[in-house]
C-alpha positions in Angstrom: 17.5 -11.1 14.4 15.7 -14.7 15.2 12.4 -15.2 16.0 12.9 -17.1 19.4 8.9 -17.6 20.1 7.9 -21.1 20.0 4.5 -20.3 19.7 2.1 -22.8 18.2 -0.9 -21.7 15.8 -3.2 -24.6 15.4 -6.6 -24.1 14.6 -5.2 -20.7 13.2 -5.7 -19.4 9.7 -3.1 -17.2 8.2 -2.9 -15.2 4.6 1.1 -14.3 3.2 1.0 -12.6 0.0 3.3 -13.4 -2.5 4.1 -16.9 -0.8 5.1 -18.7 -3.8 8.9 -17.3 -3.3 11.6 -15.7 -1.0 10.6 -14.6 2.7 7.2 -15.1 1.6 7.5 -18.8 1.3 9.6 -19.1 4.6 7.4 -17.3 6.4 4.8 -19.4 5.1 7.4 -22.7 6.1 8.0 -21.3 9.3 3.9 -20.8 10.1 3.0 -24.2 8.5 5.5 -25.7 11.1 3.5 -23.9 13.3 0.6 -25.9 12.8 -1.4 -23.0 10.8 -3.7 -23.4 8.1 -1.5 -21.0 5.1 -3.2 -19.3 2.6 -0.8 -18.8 0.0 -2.1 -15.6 -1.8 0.2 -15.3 -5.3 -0.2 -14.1 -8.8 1.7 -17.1 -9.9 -0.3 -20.2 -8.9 1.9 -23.3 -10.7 5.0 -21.6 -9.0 2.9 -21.3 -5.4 1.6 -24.9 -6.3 5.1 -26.3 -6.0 5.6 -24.2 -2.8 2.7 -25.3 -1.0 3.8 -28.7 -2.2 7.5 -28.5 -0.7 6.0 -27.3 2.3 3.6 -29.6 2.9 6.0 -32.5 2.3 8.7 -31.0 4.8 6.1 -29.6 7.5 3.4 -32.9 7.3 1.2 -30.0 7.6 -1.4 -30.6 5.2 -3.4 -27.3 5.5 -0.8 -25.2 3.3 -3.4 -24.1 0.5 -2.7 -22.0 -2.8 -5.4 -19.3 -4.4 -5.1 -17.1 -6.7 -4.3 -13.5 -6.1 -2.6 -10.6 -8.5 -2.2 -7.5 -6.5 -2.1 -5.5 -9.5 -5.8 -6.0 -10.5 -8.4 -4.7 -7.9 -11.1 -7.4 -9.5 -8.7 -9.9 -8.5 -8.3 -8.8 -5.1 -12.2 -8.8 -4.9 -12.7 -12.0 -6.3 -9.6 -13.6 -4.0 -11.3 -11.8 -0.5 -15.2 -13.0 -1.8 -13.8 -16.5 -2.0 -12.0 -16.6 1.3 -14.9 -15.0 2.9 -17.1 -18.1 1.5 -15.0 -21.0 2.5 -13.2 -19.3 5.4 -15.1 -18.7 8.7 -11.7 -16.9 10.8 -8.7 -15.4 9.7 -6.1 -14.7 12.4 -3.1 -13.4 10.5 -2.7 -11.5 7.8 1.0 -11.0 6.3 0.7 -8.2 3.6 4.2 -9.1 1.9 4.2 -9.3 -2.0 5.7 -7.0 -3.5 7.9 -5.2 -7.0 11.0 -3.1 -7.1 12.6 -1.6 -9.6 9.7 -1.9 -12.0 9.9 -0.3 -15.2 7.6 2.2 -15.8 4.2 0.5 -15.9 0.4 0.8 -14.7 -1.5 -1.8 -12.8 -4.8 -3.1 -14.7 -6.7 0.2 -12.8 -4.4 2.8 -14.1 -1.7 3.3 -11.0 1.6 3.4 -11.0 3.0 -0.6 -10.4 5.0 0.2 -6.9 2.2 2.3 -5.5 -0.6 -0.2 -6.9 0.7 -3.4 -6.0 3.0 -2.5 -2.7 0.4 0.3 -1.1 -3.3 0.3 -2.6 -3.9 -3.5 -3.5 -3.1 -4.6 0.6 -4.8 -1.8 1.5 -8.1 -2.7 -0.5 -7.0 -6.5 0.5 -6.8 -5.5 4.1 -10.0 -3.4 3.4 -12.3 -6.6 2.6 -11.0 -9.1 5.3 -11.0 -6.5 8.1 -14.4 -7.8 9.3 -13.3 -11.6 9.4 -10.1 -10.1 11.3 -12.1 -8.7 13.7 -14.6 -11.5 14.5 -11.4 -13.6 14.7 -9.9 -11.4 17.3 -7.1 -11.5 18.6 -5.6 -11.0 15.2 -2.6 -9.7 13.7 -2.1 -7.7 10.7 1.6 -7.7 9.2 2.8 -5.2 6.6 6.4 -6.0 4.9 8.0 -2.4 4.7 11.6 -1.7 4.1 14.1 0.4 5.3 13.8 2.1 2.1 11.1 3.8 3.5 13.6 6.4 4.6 13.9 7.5 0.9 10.2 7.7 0.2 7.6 10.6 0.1 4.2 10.7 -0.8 3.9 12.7 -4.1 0.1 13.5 -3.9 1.0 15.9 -7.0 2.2 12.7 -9.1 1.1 9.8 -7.2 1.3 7.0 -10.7 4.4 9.0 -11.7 3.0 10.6 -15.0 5.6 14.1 -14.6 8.5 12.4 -13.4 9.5 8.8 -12.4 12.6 6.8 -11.4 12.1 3.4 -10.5 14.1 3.2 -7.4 12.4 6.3 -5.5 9.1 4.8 -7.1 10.1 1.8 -4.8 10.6 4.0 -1.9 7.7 6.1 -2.2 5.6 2.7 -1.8 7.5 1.4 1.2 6.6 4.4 2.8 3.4 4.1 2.2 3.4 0.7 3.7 4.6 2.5 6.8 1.9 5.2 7.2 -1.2 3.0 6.2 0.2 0.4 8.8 0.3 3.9 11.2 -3.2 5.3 10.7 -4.8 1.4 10.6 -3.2 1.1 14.0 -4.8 4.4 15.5 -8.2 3.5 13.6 -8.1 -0.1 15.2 -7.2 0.4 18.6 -9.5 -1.3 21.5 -10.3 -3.8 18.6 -7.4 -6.4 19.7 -6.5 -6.4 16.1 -2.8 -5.2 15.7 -0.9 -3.7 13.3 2.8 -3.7 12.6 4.9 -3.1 9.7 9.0 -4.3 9.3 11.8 -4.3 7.5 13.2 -7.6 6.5 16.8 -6.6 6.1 18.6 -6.8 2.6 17.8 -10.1 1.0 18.8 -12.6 -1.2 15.6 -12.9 -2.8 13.8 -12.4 -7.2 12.6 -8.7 -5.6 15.6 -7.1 -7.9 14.9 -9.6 -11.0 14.1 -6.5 -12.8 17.2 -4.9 -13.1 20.5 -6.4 -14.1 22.4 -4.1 -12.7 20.5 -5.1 -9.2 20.8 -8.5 -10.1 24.6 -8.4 -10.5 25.4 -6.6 -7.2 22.9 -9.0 -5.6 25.1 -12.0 -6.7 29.1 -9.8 -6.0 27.5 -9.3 -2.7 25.8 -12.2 -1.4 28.0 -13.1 1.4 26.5 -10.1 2.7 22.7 -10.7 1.9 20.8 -12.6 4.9 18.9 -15.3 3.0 15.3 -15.9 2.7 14.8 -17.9 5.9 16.7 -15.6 7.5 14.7 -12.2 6.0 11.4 -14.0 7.3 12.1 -14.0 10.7 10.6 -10.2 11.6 8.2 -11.3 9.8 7.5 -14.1 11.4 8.2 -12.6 15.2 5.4 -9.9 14.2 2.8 -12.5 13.3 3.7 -15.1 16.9 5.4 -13.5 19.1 3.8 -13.5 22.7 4.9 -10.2 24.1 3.3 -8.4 20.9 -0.1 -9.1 21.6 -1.0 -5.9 22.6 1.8 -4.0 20.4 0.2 -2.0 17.6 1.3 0.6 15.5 5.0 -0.2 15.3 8.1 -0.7 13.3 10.1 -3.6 13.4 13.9 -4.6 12.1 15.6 -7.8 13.0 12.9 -8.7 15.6 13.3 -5.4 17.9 11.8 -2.2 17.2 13.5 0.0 14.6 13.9 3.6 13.9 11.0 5.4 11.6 11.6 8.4 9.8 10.2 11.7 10.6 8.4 10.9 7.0 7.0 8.1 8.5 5.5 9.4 11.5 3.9 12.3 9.8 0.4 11.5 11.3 -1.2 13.9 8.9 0.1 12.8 5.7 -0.8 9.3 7.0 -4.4 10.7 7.5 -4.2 12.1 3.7 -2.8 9.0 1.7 -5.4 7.2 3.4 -8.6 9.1 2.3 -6.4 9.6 -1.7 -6.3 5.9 -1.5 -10.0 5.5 -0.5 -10.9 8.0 -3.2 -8.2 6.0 -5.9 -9.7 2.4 -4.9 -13.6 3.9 -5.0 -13.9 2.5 -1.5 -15.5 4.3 2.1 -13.4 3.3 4.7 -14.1 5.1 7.9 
C-alpha cells in the first residue's frame, strides 16, 4: 500500500506520538515534506531531538518541533496538552501512534497495566485534552495506529491491568483492540463535527516495537526480507491523515491504504460504549 495523495499541508499543525523512531518518524518525514508544522510528541527527547534534526535537514522544513511527552504518566500527558494549548492556536492532525509490545509485566506511573496504559488510556486522555483545539481547527483528522493484532484482543473488564493472569503478547492484543473501539465510539460521538476518526494497521514492521523480547528480536532479523520497512509501514498512516477522498470518512479501519477487515470483537458497539465510560472512570475524567 502507498499513499499516492500529493496533498500539501501548509499552514497545518500536526501531533505523531512516538516520532522519535520507526513509522513514527516517517510519518513525521513524510508530513514535514508536506509542508506541516510536526509536533514530535516522545518520551525520549535527545533521541526525538536528532530526529527532528534529520528531518529538518532533509525536508528544509524548519517547523519539525520536539516536546516532551511519556504516555505512561497521565501528569505528563497534562503537562504536554497545557503547553500545546498555550503556544499552539490550531491543531489539524492528530496521529495517536506510540506504542509497547511485549512489555514485561509492569504498571504505568497511575497503577495500569503498561499495554493498556500507554497504547489505550494515555491517547485517549491525550485525545481527551486537545479535542477542543481539534474541533476549532476543523476540518481535522484524528489517527489511531492499531494493529491487526487486534484480532486476538478482548477487553478483560474483570482484569483490565492484568493482576489474575497476564501474558505479554495477548496483553499487546488486548490494547490494540482497544485502539479499535475507542477510535469506534469517538467516531459515532463526533459525527457532524468534521473531525474524523480512523484507526489502521501498519502491516508487520521492521521497527524497536519488539526490542523487548529476544526471541522477537531474532525472528524480526531471520525474517526481514519479509518485514515492509519503516517508510513503508507509515504510509496508512500517512494516507489516513492526507488523503482527499477521506475527508468525510470516519469511523473506519484501514490496512495498506484501503479499508480492512475488523473483527466482530471490534465492532462490538456496546463493549466500545463500556471501555469508554471504564476508561473515563480509570483516567478520573467526564467525557460525554
Amino acid at each position: 500500500g502507498q499513499c499516492k495523495s500529493a496533498a500539501k499541508l501548509d499552514g497545518k499543525v500536526v501531533i505523531i506520538t512516538g516520532a522519535n523512531t520507526g513509522i513514527g518518524k516517517e510519518t513525521a518525514r513524510d508530513l514535514a515534506r508536506r509542508g506541516a508544522r510536526v509536533i514530535v510528541a516522545c518520551r525520549d527527547v535527545a533521541k526525538g531531538e536528532a530526529a527532528a534534526s534529520e528531518i529538518r535537514a532533509e525536508t528544509g522544513n524548519q517547523q519539525v518541533i520536539v516536546k516532551k511527552l511519556d504516555l505512561a504518566n497521565t501528569k505528563s500527558i497534562r503537562e504536554f496538552a497545557e503547553n500545546f494549548l498555550a503556544e499552539e492556536k490550531e491543531l489539524h492532525i492528530l496521529i495517536n501512534n506510540a506504542g509497547v509490545m511485549l512489555y514485561p509485566y509492569s504498571k504505568t506511573a497511575d497503577g495500569f497495566e503498561m499495554h493498556l496504559g500507554v497504547n489505550h488510556l494515555g491517547h485517549f486522555l491525550l485525545t481527551f485534552l486537545l479535542l477542543e483545539r481539534l474541533r476549532q481547527s476543523a476540518p481535522a483528522r484524528i489517527v489511531n495506529v492499531s494493529s491487526l493484532a487486534h484480532h486476538g484482543g478482548r477487553i478483560r473488564f474483570h482484569d483490565l491491568h492484568g493482576d489474575k493472569s497476564y501474558n505479554r503478547g495477548l496483553a499487546y492484543c488486548h490494547s490494540k483492540l482497544a485502539n479499535v473501539l475507542f477510535t469506534r465510539e469517538l467516531a459515532r460521538r463526533l459525527q457532524g463535527t468534521k473531525v474524523t476518526a480512523n484507526s489502521l494497521h501498519p502491516g508487520s514492521v521492521r521497527s524497536e516495537l519488539v526490542r523487548h523480547s529476544s526471541v522477537m528480536t531474532w525472528l524480526w532479523k531471520v525474517f526481514s526480507f519479509f518485514l515492509k520497512t519503516p517508510s513503508e509501514g507509515a504510509q496508512t498512516s500517512v494516507y489516513c491523515a492526507v488523503a482527499e477522498e477521506l475527508d468525510s470518512v470516519t469511523g473506519q479501519y484501514f490496512s495498506d491504504c484501503q479499508p480492512a477487515y475488523v473483527s466482530p470483537r471490534g465492532r462490538d458497539d456496546e463493549t466500545a460504549k463500556k471501555l469508554w465510560h471504564v476508561s473515563c472512570e480509570l483516567l478520573g475524567i467526564q467525557w460525554d
